[in-house]
N, C-alpha and C positions, 0 to 999 in steps of 0.2 A: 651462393653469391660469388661474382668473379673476381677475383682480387689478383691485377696486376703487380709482378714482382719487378719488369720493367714496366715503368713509367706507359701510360698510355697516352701519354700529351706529352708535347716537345721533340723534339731532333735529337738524332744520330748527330754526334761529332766524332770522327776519326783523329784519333790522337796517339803519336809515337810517345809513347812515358819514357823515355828513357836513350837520352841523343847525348853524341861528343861531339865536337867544335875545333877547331884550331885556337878555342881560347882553352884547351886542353891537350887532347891527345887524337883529336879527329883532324880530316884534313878538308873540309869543308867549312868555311865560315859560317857563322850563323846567319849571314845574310842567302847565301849558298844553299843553308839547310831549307830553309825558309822555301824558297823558289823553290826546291827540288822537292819536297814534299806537299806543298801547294799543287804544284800539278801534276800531282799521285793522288789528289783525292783526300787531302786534308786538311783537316782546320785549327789543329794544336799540335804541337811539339814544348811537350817539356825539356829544356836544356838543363842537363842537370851535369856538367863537365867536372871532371876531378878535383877535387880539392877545394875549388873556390865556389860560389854562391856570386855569379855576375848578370845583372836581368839585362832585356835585353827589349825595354819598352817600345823602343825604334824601330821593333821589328811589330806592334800588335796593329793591325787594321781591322776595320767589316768585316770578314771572312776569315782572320786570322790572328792566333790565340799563342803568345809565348808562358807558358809557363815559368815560372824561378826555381833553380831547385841549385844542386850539386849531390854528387855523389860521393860519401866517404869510405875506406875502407880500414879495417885494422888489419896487419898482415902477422902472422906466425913466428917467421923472419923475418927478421929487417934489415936492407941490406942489400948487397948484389947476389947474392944466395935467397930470396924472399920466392923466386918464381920456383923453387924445392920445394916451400911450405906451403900449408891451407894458407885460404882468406878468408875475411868478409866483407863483402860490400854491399853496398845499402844505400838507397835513394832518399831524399828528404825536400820534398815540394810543397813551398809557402802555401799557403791556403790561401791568405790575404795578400793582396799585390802588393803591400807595401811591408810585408815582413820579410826585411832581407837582412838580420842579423844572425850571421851563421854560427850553430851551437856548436859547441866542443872543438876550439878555434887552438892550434898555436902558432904562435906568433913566429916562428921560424923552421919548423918542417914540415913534414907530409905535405909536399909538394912535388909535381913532376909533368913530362911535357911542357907541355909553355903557360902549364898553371903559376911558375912562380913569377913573369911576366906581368899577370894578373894581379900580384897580391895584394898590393895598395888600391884595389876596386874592393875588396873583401871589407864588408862591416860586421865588427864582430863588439860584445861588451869589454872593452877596457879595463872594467874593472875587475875582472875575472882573472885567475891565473891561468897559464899556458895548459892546455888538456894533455896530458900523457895519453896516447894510444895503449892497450896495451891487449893482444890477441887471447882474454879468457872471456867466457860466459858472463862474466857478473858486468866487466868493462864495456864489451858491447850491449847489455841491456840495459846502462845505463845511459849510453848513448842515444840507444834508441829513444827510451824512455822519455830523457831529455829534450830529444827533437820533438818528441809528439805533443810535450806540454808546451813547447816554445811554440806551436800551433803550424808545424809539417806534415803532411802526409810522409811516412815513414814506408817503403817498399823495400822486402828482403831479395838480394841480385842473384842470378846464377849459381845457384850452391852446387851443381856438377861442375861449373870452370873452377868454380871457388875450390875445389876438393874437400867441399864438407859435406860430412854424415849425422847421419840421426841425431848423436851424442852431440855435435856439436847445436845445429838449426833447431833441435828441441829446448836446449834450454835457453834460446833467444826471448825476449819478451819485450812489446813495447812497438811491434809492424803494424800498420796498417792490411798490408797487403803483402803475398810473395806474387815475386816476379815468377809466373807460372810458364810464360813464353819467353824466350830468349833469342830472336831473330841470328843477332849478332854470331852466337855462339853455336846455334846451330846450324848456319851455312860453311860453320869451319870446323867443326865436325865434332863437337861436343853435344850430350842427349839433354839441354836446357830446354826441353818438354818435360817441366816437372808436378806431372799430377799427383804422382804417390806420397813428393812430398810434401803437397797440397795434404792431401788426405791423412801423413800421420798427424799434421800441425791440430786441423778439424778433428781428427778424432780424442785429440788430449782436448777440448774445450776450448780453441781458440776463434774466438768470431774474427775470422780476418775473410780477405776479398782475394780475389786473383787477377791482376796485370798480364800484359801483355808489352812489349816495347821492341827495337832493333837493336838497343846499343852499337848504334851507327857510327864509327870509325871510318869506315870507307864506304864506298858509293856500292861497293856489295854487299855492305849491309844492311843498307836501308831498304823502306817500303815492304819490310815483310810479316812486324810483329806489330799488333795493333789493339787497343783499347776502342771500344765504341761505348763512347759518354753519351747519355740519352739527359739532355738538359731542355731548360725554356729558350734557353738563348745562350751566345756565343760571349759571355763576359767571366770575368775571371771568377767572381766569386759562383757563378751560376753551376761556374766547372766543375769547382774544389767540394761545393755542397753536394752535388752530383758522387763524386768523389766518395766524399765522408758518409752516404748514406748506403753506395753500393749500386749506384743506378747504369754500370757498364756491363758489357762481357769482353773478356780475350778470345783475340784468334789470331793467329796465321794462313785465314784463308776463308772457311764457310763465314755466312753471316748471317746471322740471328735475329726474326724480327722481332715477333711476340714471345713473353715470356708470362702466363700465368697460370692460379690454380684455381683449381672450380671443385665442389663436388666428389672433393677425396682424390682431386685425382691432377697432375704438374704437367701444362698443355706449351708445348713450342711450336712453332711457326719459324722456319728457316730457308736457306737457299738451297740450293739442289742435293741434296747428300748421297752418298753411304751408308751411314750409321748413324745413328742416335740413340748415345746410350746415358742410364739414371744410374749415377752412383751415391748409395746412401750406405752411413754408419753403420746400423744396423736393421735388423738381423736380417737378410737379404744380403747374398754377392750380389754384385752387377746385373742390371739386365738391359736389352736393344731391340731399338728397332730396325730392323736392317733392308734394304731395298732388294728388289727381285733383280739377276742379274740383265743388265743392260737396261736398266730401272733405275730413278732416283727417286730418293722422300724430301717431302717440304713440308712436315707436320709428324708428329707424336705426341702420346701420351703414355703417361705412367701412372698408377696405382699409389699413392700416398699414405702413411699414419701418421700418428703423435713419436711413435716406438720407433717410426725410422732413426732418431736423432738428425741429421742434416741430408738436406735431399741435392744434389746438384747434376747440371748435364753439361754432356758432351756429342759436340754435333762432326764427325767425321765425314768429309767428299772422298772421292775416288781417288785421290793422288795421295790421301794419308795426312791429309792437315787439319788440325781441330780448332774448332771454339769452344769455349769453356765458359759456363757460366757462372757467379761466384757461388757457395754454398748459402742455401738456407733453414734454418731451422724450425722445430714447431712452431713456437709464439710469432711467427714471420708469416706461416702455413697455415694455420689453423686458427678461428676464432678461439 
């Protein structure tokens, strides 16, 4: 029996997860970002600008979708010496249009750019005290933690700009999803194409997803990292459920129609390719399908078990840019 892992009803929406603003640190207004990614071919832009949590309902119509979020970080340093040390930053996107009470809030730092501009738009619980940042393991996964029961989708940022390793992104807990694509970052010459550490997160036992976004700063940023959300329709919650179940893939470039399994065996349907390759747990390295040269493929298959642990692809074109599908496991696989 064929059991679709994307959706086989409903629409593609093209969605950048992961934008700056001039009500941050971008030079683009949100009205700016809007237009400019509307006629590139999409229909959501999550704004998720530093530090503050500011929606931006004035910008939703028919055809287009503002997400709410903000991006936090904790830095190593703090200070004018902070760009010496690791970071971490992390995305957090209301589910509900109207949850905009931003978690682990203080009330006079961690601000920058024209986020302190902003502050007096920021809803936060009053009755809370002032959150200390503080750059360890236990701190950021409280964070996360946090945001995920306050009811955010939770995304881990760039951990190659971030300058963080294993030791650190292994003992996070509490993501939604890692930002697997990093448009932003890798136009300016950092490797935020992070499948491996997609792969160690999945292989400790983490059911998370893989994002895609530009963190769009300037007009060279944009239009290059992208989410395709397969929803019933274009409204906020239809998104976030979307979202919350796992019904997207990342890419910077190929685009992925069909995603299912039949008969032991993980079937795609894509745009022109390269390569198509199954990366699974275990006990299997990698394997592809690769096109004859001056050849492209729009279609594979791979061979499936219970014993792989989590099966996921990656579909590469001729110029070296991938889409990534999230991982799935047995109980997902297999009756």
């Amino acid at each position: 029996m064929r059991r679709y892992l994307l959706p086989q009803s409903g629409n593609f929406y093209k969605a950048n997860m992961h934008c700056h603003t001039t009500v941050s640190d971008g030079r683009m207004t949100p009205q700016e970002v809007k237009e400019h990614y509307m006629a590139n071919g999409y229909s959501i832009v999550a704004f998720t600008d530093h530090h503050v949590l500011v929606p931006h309902p004035e910008l939703k119509e028919e055809t287009f979708l503002p997400l709410y979020g903000v991006e936090l970080n904790v830095d190593e340093i703090e200070g004018p010496e902070r760009a010496n040390g690791k970071t971490c930053h992390f995305n957090l996107i209301a589910l509900e249009e109207d949850n905009l009470i931003q978690p682990c809030y203080h009330r006079t730092k961690y601000m920058g750019g024209h986020a302190e501009e902003h502050r007096c738009e920021v809803r936060f619980d009053e009755s809370l005290p002032d959150y200390e940042r503080i750059y360890t393991c236990e701190c950021l996964t409280e964070m996360m933690e946090t945001a995920r029961k306050q009811g955010f989708f939770v995304t881990y940022n760039h951990p190659t700009w971030s300058r963080e390793r294993y030791p650190q992104y292994m003992n996070y807990h509490g993501m939604h999803a890692l930002e697997i694509i990093n448009y932003g970052c890798l136009v300016t010459g950092y490797e935020d194409y992070n499948p491996r550490v997609y792969d160690d997160l999945l292989s400790d036992g983490r059911r998370i997803y893989a994002v895609a976004g530009d963190d769009n700063h300037k007009l060279a940023h944009t239009c290059g990292g992208f989410t395709m959300i397969k929803a019933d329709k274009l409204e906020y919650r239809a998104i976030t459920s979307a979202l919350e179940q796992g019904h997207f893939y990342a890419s910077y470039g190929p685009l992925i129609h069909e995603l299912w399994v039949e008969d032991g065996k993980i079937h795609i349907t894509c745009s022109g390719a390269y390569q198509v390759s199954c990366h699974k747990q275990m006990p299997h390295r990698d394997k592809a399908c690769r096109a004859e040269p001056g050849q492209q493929i729009t279609e594979a298959e791979f061979d499936i078990a219970p014993g792989d642990g989590y099966v996921r692809l990656t579909v590469t074109d001729d110029r070296g840019r991938h889409a990534v599908t999230n991982a799935y496991f047995p109980d997902q696989l297999f009756d």
